[in-house]
C-alpha positions in Angstrom: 7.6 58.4 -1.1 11.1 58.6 -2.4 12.9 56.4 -4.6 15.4 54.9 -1.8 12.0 54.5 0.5 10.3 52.5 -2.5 13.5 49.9 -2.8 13.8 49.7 0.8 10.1 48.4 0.5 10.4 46.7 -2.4 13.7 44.8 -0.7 11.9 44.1 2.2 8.8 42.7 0.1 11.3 40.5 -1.7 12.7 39.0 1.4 9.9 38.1 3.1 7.6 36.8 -0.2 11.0 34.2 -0.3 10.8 32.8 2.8 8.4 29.4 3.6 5.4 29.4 5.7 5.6 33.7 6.1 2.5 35.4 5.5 3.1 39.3 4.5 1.4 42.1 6.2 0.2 45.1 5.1 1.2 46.9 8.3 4.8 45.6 8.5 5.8 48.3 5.8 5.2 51.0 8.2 6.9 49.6 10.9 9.8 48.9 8.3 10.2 52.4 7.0 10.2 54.0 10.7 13.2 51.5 11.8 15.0 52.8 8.3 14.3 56.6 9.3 15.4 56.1 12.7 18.6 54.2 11.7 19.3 56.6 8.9 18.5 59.3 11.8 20.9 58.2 14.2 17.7 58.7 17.0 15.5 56.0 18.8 12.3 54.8 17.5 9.5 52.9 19.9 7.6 50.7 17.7 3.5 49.4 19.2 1.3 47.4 17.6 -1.2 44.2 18.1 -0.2 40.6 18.0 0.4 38.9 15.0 1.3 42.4 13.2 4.8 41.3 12.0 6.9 44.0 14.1 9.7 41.4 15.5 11.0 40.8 11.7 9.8 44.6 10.8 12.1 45.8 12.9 14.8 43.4 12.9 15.1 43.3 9.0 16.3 46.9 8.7 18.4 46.4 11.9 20.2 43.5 10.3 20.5 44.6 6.8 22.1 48.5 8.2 24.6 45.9 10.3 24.5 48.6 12.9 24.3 47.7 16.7 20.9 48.3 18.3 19.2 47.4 21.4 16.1 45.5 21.2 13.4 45.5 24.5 10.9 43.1 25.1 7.8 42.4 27.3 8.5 39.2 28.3 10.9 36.0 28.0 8.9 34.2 25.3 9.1 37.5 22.9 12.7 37.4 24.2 13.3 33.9 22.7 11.4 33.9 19.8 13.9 36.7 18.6 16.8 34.4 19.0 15.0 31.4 17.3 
């Protein structure tokens, strides 16, 4: 792993360790890093993984922090909303 990959992590650890009531998953760094490539990239990236993995602030947190514009798809209403909570 490079040097900017490492203080993406680390940035992202950081973040999330800070905020109340968030528990930190393992498997979130993954997700983090492919958002970052893809962004960096300029291509698409499809992201899959269980409930309760972390992905909706995994992939929002590099979408945010690049301030580039994005499209974000969802299964359903509720996934929809909990976004825009």
């Amino acid at each position: 792993m490079d040097n900017l990959s490492e203080d993406i992590l680390q940035e992202f650890i950081d973040t999330v360790k800070k905020l109340p009531n968030y528990e930190y998953r393992e498997t979130q760094l993954e997700m983090v890093m492919t958002i970052f490539k893809a962004i960096a990239d300029d291509t698409h990236a499809i992201i899959e993984a269980g409930t309760g993995s972390g992905k909706s602030f995994a992939y929002l947190y590099p979408l945010i922090t690049s301030n580039k514009v994005a499209v974000i798809s969802t299964g359903t209403i509720a996934l929809q909303e909990q976004i825009l909570d």
